[in-house]
C-alpha positions in Angstrom: 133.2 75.6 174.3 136.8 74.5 175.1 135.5 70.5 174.9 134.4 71.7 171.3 137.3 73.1 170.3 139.4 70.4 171.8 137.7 68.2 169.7 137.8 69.9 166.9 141.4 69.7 167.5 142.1 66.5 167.7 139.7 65.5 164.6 141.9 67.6 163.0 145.3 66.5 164.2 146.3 69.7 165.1 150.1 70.3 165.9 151.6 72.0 169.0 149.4 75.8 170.1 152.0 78.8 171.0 150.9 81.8 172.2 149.8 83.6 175.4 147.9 82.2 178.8 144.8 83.4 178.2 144.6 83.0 174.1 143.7 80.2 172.8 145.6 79.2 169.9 144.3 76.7 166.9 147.7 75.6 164.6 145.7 72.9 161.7 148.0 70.8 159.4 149.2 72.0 156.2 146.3 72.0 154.0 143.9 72.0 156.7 141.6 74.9 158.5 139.7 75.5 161.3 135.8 74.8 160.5 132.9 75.0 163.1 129.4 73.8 162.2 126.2 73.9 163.7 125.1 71.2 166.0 123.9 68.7 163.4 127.6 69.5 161.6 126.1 70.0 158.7 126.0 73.5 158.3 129.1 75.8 158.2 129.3 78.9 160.8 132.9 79.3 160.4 135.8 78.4 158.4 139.2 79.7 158.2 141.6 78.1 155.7 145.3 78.1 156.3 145.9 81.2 153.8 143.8 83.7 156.2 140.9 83.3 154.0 137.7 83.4 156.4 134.0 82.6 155.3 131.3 83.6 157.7 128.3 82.3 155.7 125.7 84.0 158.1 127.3 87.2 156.6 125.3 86.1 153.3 122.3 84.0 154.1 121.6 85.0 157.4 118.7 87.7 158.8 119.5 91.3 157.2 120.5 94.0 160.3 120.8 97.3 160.1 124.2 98.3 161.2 126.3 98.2 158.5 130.0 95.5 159.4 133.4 97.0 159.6 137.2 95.7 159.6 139.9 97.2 161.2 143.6 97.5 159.3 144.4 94.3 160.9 141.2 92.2 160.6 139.0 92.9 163.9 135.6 92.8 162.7 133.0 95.2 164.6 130.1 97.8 163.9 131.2 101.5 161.7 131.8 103.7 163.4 129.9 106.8 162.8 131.3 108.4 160.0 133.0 105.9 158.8 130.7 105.8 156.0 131.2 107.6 153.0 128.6 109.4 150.5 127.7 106.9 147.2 129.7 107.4 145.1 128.7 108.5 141.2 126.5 106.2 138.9 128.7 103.5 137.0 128.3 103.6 132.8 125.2 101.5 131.4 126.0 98.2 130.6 125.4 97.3 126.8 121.8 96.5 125.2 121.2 93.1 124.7 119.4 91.1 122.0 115.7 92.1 121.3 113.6 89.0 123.3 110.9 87.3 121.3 107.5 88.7 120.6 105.1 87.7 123.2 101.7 86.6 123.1 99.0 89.2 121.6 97.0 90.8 124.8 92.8 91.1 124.6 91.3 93.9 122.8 92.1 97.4 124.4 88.7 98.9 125.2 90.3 102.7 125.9 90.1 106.3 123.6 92.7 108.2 122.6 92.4 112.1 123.4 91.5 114.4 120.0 92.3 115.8 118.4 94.3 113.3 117.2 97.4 113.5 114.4 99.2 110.7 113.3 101.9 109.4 110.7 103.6 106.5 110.1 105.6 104.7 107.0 104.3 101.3 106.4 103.4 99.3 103.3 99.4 98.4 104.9 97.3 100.5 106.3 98.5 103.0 108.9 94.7 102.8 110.4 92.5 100.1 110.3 89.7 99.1 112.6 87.2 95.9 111.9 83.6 95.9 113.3 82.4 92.0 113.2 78.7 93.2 114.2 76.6 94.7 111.7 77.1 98.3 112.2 79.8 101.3 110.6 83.4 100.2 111.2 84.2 104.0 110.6 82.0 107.0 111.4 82.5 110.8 110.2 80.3 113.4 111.5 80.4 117.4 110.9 78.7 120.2 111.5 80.9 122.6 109.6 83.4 120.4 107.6 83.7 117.1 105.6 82.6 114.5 107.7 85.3 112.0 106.5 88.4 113.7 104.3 90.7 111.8 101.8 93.6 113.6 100.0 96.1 111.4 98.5 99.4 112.3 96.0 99.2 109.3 94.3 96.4 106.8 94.5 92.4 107.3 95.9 91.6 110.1 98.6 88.8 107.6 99.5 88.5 103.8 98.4 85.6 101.7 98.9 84.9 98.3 98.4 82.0 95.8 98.7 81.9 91.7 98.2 78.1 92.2 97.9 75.5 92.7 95.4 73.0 94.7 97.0 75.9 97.0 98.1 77.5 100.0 97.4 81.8 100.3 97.8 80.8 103.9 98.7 77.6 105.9 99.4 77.1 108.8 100.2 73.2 109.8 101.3 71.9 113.9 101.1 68.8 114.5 103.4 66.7 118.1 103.6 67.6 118.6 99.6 71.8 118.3 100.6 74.0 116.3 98.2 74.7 112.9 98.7 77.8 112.4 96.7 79.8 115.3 94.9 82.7 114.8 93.0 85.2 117.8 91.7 88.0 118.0 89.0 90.1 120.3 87.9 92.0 118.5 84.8 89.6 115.1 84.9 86.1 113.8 85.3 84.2 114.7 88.8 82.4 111.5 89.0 83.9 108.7 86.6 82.3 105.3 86.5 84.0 101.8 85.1 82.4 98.6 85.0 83.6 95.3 83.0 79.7 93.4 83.1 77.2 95.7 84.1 76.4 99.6 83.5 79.4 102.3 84.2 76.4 104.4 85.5 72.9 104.3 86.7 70.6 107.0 87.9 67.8 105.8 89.8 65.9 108.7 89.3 65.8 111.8 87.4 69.2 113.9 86.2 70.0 117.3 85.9 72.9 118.9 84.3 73.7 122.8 84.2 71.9 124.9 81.7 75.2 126.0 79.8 76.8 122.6 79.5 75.5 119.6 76.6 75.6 116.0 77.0 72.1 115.1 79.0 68.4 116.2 77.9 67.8 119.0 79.5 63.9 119.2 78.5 61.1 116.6 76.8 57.7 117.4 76.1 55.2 115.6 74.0 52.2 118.1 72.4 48.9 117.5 71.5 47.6 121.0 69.4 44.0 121.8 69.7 43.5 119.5 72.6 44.5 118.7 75.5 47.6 120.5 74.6 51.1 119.4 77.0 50.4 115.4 77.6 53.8 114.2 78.7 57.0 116.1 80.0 60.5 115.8 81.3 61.8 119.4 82.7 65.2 118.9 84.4 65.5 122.9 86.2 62.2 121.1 88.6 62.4 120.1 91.3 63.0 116.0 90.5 60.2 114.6 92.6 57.3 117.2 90.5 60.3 117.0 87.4 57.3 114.8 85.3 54.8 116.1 86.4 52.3 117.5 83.4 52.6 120.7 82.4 56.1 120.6 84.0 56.1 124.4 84.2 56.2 124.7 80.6 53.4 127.0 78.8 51.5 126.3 76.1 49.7 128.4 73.8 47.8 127.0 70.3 48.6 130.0 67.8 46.2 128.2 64.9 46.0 125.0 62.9 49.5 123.7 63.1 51.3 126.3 64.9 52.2 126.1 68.6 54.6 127.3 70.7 56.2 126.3 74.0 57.9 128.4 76.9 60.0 126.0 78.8 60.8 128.8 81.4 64.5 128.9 81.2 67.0 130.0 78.4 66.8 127.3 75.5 68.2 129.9 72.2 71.6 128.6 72.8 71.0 125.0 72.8 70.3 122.3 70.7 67.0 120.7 70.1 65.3 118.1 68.0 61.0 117.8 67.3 59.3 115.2 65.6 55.9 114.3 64.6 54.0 112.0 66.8 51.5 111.5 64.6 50.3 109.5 61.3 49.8 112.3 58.7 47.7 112.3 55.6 50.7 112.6 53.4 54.2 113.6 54.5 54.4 115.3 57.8 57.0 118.0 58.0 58.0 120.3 61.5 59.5 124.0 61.8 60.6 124.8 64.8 62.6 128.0 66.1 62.9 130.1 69.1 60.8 133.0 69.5 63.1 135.0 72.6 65.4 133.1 75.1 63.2 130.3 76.2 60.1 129.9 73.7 60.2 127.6 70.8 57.9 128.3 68.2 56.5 124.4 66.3 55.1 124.2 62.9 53.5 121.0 61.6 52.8 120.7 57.9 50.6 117.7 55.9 51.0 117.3 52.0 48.2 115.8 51.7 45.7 118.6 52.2 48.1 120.8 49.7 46.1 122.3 47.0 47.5 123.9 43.5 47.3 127.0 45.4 49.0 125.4 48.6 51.5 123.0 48.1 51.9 122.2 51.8 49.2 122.7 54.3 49.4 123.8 58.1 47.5 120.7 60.0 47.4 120.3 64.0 49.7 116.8 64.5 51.0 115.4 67.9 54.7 115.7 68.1 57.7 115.3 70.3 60.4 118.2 71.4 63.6 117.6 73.3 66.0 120.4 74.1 69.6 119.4 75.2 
């Protein structure tokens, strides 16, 4: 050790050492400090400049230990003594927030739930809830035992909007099974059910209609007669059931009252609407019809031929086919 430190020494050019027999005493140049290195001399262990500065670098890279170091008031270094250490002191203030980083790269397709139920809002100019099924199946799926299945209520624009690219397609459906509705629409100040179309038909019934007995606007009832024969041959009768709605007598009642004169009970309240009959027939002469109710749902028919008028008769009952509708 004192070869080493000899040498050191005199690499160094060190001036004249002053102190004690048994210290040893190390006085560099100005300018110059004491360094010791490892045995290659290429690492530092030690330096001490001429100001009292003094770098230990194991005290940074070296093996961690678990005794904290200590320094005396005049330099000594050495383990704390117990005590010595205090409590930690309190938290310091947050430092401030810096920029937002750039968006990352968009992660796979979560393939988790969320808990219901479920509320949500947001403020956005898309949708606030969109999902996309790229198999064919339903993207979105309602179901209720007591309750709409899927609910729409909007202040300003559609509760529900549907829309299809395809021809054989509906933009919404609705489907009714055991004799439910399919689709219902309510208004209070507008239409219920309003359709639009530019090219094709606004509306199409594929199948038989019905409209309430007290309103006007669809036929209500149809029936084509045949007196003295076969009486009722063809019928509409909208209060049926639709799938029996055509089929003959339609629930009506027929009875032939004598030549010409007939009458028909459709079976519900007809006094207070309209209705229009015509002849079905080629007459003689000139056909003319009578027709007027006879109570709240029988219409009493009256078919007359000027041909078989006499001086006596100028008109003639005769037994003509002919056509009823009630609106």
């Amino acid at each position: 050790m004192f070869r080493g430190i000899a040498s050191t020494l005199a690499l160094l050019a060190l001036g004249t050492a002053h102190a004690a027999a048994a210290d040893v005493v190390v006085q560099p140049k100005a300018g110059s400090g004491l360094v010791v290195t490892d045995a290659s001399g290429s690492q530092i262990r030690l330096r001490v400049n001429e100001g009292g500065e003094v770098t230990i670098p194991v005290l940074v890279n070296g093996a961690q230990q678990n005794l904290p170091a200590w320094v005396s008031a005049t330099g000594q270094l050495g383990p704390c003594a117990p005590g010595a250490i205090g409590s930690v002191g309190p938290q310091g203030p947050a430092g401030a927030t810096g920029p937002i980083g750039a968006t990352g790269p968009q992660g796979p397709a979560g393939t988790g739930s969320f808990a219901l139920p479920y509320a949500g809002s947001a403020a956005v100019s898309g949708a606030a809830f969109a999902v996309t099924n790229s198999a064919k199946g339903d993207s979105v799926v309602g179901v209720s035992t007591d309750g709409a299945g899927v609910h729409g209520t909007s202040a300003s624009y559609d509760g529900v909007y549907g829309q299809t690219t395809s021809f054989t397609a509906a933009g919404v459906e609705g489907f009714g099974g055991n004799s439910t509705i399919g689709v219902l629409g309510r208004g209070t100040g507008g239409p219920g059910v309003k359709g639009v179309s530019t090219s094709g038909y606004a509306m199409v019934a594929d199948g038989a209609t019905q409209q309430t007995l007290s309103k006007g606007g669809w036929v209500k009832a149809m029936v084509e007669v045949q007196p003295n024969g076969l009486g009722v041959i063809r019928c509409f009768n909208s209060q049926q059931n639709a799938s029996v709605s055509g089929d003959v007598p339609c629930g009506f009642k027929y009875s032939y009252k004598g030549a010409g004169v007939t009458s028909i009970d459709f079976g519900f309240p007809i006094y207070d609407r309209f209705f229009s009959a015509i002849v079905a027939q080629a007459c003689d002469g000139v056909c003319i019809i009578n027709i007027y109710t006879e109570g709240d749902s029988t219409l009493k028919v009256q078919v007359f031929d000027s041909v078989q008028s006499t001086a006596l008769t100028p008109i003639k009952l005769a037994d003509r086919n002919y056509y009823v509708i009630v609106y």
